[in-house]
N, C-alpha and C positions, 0 to 999 in steps of 0.2 A: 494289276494283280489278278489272279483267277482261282476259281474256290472249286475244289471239286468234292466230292464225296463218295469215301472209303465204307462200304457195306458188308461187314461179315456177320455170322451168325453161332449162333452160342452153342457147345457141344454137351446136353445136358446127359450124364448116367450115371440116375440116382440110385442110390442100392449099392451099383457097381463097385465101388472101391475107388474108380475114374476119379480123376480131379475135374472139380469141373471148372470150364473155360467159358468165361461171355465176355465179348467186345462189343461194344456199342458203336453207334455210325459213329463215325469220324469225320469231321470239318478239318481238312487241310490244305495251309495257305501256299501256295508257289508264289514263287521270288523272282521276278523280273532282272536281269541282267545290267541292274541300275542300280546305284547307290540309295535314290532314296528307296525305292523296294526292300532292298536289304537290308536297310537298315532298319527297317521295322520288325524284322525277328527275334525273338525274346532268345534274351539267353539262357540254355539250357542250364536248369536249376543246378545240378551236381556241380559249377565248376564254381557258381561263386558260395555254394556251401565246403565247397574241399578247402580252398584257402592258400596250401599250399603244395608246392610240386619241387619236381627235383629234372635240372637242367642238368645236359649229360655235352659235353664239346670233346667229339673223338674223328680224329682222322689222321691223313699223313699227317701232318704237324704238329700231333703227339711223339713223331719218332726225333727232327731235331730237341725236340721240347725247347726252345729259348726263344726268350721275348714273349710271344704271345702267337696265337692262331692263325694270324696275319703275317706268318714268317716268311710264304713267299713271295707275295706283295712286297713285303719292306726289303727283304733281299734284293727284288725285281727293281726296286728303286734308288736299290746304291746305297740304303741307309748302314749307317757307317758300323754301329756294332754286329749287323750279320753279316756285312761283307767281313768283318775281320773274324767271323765264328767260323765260316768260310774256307776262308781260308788257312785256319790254323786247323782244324777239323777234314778240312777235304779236300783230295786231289784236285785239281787243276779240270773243268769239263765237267766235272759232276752235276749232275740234274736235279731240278726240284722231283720230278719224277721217278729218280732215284732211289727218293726216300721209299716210295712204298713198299719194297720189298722185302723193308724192312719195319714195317706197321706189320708186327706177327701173329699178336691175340696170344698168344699161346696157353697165357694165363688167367687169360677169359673165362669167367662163370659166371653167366647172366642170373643162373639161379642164387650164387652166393649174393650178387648186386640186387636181384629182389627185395631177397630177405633182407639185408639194409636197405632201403629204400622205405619198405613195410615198416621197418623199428624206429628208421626216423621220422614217424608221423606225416611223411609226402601222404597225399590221395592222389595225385597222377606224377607221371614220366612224360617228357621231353627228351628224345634223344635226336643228336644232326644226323639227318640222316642223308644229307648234306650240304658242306659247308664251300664257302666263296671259290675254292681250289678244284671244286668239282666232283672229286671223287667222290662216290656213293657204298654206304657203307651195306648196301644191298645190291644183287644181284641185276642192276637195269639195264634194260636192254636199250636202253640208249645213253648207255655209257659204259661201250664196248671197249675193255682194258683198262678201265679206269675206275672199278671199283673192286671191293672186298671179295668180293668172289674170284674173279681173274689175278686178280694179283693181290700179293699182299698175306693177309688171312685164310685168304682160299675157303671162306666161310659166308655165309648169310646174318654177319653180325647184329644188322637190323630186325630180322626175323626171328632168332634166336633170343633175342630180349625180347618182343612182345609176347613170344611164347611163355615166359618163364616167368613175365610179371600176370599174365592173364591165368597162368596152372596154379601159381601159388600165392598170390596176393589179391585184394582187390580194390587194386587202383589202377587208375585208367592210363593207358597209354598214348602215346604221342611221338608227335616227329616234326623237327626244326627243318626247314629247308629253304636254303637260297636259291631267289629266284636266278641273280648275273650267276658266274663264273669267271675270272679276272681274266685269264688268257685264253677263253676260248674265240677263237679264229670267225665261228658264226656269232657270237657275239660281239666281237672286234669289228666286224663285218657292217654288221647294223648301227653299230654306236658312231661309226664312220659315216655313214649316210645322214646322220641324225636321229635315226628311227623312224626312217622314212619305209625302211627293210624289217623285216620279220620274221628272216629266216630263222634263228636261235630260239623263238616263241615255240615257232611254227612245228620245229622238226627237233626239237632237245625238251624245252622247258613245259609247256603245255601237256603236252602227251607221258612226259617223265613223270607231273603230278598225279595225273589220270590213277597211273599205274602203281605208285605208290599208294594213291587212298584206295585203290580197287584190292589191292596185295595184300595189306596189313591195314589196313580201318583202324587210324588213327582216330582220334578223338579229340585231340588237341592238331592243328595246323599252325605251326610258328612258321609265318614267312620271314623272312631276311635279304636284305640284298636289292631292296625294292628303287633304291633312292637318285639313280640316275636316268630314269626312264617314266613315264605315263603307265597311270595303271590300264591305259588303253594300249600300250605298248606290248604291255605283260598279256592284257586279255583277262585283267582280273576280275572284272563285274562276270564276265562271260562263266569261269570258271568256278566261282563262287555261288551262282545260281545253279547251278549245276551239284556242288556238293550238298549248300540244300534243299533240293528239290529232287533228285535221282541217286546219290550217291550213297554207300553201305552204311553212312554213317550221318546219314543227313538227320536227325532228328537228336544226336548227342555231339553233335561236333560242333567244336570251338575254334575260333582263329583271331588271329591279334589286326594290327591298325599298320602293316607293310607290304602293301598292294600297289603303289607306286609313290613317286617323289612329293606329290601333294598331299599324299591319305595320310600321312603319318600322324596320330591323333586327332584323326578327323573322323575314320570309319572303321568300323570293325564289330566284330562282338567283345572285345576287351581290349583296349591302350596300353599301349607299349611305352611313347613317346618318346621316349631315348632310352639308349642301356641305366641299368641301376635307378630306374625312374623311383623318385618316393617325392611325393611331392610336402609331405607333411600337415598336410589339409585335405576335406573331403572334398571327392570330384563328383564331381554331377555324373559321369559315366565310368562304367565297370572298366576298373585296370589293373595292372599287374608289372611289380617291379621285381623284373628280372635282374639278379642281382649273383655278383659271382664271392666263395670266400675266397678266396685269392684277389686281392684287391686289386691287382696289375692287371692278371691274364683270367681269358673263358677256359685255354686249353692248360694241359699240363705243363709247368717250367722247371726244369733241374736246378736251374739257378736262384729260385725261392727264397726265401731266406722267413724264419718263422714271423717276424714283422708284419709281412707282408700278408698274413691271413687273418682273417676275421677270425676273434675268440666265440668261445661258445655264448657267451654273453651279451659281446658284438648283434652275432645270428640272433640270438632271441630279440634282443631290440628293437632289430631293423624287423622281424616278425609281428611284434606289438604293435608299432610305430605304423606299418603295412595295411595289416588287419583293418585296425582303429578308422585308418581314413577311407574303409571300402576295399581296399586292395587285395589281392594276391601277392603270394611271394614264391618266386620260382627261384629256385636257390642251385647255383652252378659248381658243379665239382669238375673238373677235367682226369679223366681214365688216364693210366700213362701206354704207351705204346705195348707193352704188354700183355695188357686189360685188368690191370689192377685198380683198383680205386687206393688212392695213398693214406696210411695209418692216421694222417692231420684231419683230412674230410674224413673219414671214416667217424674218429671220434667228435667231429662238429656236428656230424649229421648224428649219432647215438643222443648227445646230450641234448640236442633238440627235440629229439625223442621221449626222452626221460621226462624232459619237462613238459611235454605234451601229453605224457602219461595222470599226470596229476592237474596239468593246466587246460587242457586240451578245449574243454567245455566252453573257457572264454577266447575260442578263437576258431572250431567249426560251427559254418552255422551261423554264425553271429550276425548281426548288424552296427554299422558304426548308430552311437547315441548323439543325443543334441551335442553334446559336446566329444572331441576329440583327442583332448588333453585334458590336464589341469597344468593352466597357466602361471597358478602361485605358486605348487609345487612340483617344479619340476622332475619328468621321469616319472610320467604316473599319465600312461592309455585307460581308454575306453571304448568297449565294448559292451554291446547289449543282445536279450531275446525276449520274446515276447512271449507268454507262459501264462494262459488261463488270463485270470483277471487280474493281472501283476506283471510289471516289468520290472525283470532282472539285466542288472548292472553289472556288469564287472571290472574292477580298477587293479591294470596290471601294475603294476609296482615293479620296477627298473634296480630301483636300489636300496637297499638295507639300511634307516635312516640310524641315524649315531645315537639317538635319544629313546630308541625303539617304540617312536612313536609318530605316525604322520597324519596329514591334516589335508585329505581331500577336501579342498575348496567347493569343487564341480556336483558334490552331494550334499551340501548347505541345503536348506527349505525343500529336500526331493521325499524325503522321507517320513512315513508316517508310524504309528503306534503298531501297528503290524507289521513292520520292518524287519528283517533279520539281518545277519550279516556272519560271515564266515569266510574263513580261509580255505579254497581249494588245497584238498589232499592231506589237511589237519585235523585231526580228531577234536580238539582241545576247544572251549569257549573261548571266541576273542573277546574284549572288552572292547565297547565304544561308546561314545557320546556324540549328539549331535544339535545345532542350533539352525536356526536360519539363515545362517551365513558359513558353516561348514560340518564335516563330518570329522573327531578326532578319533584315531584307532591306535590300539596297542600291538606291536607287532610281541609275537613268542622270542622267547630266549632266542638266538640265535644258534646256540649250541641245540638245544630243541629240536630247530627247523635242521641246519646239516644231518641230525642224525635221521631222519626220514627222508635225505636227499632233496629237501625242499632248497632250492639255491636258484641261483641267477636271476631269477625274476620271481614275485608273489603276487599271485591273486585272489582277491577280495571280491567277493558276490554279495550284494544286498537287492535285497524285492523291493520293489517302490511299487506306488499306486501307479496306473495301467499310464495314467494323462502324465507323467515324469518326463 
């Protein structure tokens, strides 16, 4: 590793009206093109105070919509419900590349997608900006005819959202990108040799990221796509020192644990491990379970059926549950070919909102505490922060117990004569009592709590002494 030193000097004008500006020397670290190098980078505070994001899967295969994002993969393989959608849907010769023409936007308004985005309490955006098929949902020049600009939308769909979440909201933006592409001929090429070849690195993948973090200065980097190849194949220690160490964004940028077939929760600035990861316990290192409401599919599906999606309730859960053991939650809605976001995610992502509006406290920011549940009673997370000479708790509460009264076990003997305790987002005194061996609380009327919109989940804040 090598240490250089950044010297600017202060622009004092006193009197002036001037704001005045001083920076101090700067100690900053470069990052050697090696995993352990890099992985000695702290990660950049904002992402694991944000908590959570909003995951965006848009491409051609929002315009078949069925099955899932991987339609023409599984078509390409003969599997047996899109051969027969297929068929009953389309002429004889038709192309997967066919579909684009008809991926139109039309009804695309990145700005309206902001403003939700904003309401449902996300602090960043993740969009594919592209996914295994190749297409790219911006203008790159090295993927000539194959992306939203040349065909398709005839637009800079990718461009046009970073713009509209950076004018009017402030959360940060992001972009998913796979490293393969399933039939591309240069990487058909190499995978053939064994990856002995590196032409598709060399001359697509490598320089296509370049041009993406150089373009729109993501802040978030989701690779995908890592898992048949060496991250020495990809060239990903190569390119990762690179973003941080010279890149637009090297000093807020994040990226996950899919840099080739071995790294997958092995390195990264946050773990992915598999789709939908929640492991239910805390991890030793920063992660993030990306999680879709559509339980089936990432991309948009006609053939949905309401079962099939997480309730609002679901979503706050799997949020609590997330939080609690350190995590993130990157939560997936699929656009439909149009550029709509459909009326079901709309309102899962509003009421996450809602309850973020009153709950919000115990879950940016936070810290998981000693404990990550309570084991007696279940449906009851924990979250903490640290505050003066006092640690605050917070005990999500899942469900509405029948007796309107519950019995946090995990805050037994934590509590002292200076304790308080309170309901986020209720005016009213709760009542509680507590022993050595637990805390009893009374929950409000029920009818109470609806009429203040207090629902799906409750949380309970109490201060303990600092050592708790």
């Amino acid at each position: 590793m090598k240490l250089f030193t950044v010297l600017s000097f202060a622009l004092l004008a006193l009197g002036s009206g001037v704001e005045i500006v001083t920076r101090e020397t700067l100690e900053e670290q470069k990052y050697d093109p090696d995993w352990k190098s890099l992985d000695t980078r702290p990660l950049p505070t904002w992402y694991d105070e944000a908590k959570i994001g909003i995951f965006l899967h848009w491409g051609v295969y929002s315009v078949p919509s069925f099955g899932s994002e991987w339609f023409w993969r599984n078509w390409r393989d003969n599997k047996e419900k899109y051969v027969d959608f297929m068929k009953k849907n389309f002429k004889p010769g038709f192309a997967y590349q066919d579909f684009a023409r008809d991926f139109t936007a039309e009804h695309y308004k990145p700005e309206q997608w902001a403003e939700l985005f904003a309401k449902s309490g996300a602090k960043y955006v993740v969009l594919t900006s592209k996914h295994h098929e190749g297409y790219t949902l911006w203008p790159s020049k090295y993927s000539f005819s194959w992306n939203a600009k040349d065909v398709g939308p005839h637009r800079d769909l990718l461009g046009d959202l970073a713009a509209a979440i950076r004018k009017q909201t402030k959360l940060r933006f992001g972009v998913y990108h796979s490293l393969y592409e399933w039939f591309n001929p240069l990487y058909e090429s190499d995978k053939a040799s064994g990856f002995k070849k590196s032409e598709f690195v060399e001359h697509k993948v490598y320089p296509e990221m370049l041009e993406l973090v150089q373009k729109y200065r993501p802040e978030v980097l989701w690779s995908d796509g890592e898992w048949e190849a060496s991250d020495d194949y990809w060239r990903s220690t190569e390119f990762l020192a690179w973003l941080y160490n010279e890149s637009p964004v090297k000093d807020t940028v994040v990226t996950n644990d899919r840099w080739g077939k071995d790294i997958l929760c092995k390195h990264g600035d946050f773990y992915t491990c598999q789709d939908r990861y929640n492991p239910g316990v805390l991890q030793p290192h920063k992660w993030e379970n990306a999680m879709t409401i559509d339980r089936v599919s990432w991309g948009y599906r006609l053939e949905a059926s309401l079962s099939d999606f997480l309730t609002s309730h679901d979503l706050i859960s799997e949020l609590a549950s997330t939080v609690s053991c350190g995590g993130n939650l990157l939560v997936n809605v699929g656009p439909t070919k149009e550029g709509l976001i459909a009326p079901i995610f709309e309102e899962r992502l509003l009421d996450m909102g809602k309850w973020l509006t009153n709950n919000g406290e115990a879950i940016y920011a936070t810290n998981p505490w000693r404990y990550q549940n309570d084991t007696q009673t279940p449906g009851v997370w924990y979250t903490s922060r640290q505050e003066a000479d006092r640690l605050i708790v917070f005990a999500i509460v899942l469900n509405f117990p029948t007796s309107r009264n519950i019995t946090l076990y995990s805050l037994g003997g934590k509590f002292d004569d200076k304790s308080k305790l309170q309901l986020l987002g209720y005016d009213g005194t709760i009542q509680w009592t507590g022993t050595t061996q637990f805390v009893n609380v009374e929950f409000p009327p029920k009818e109470a709590l609806d009429a203040t919109q207090l629902n799906l989940a409750w949380t309970f804040k109490i201060d303990l002494p600092k050592s708790s």
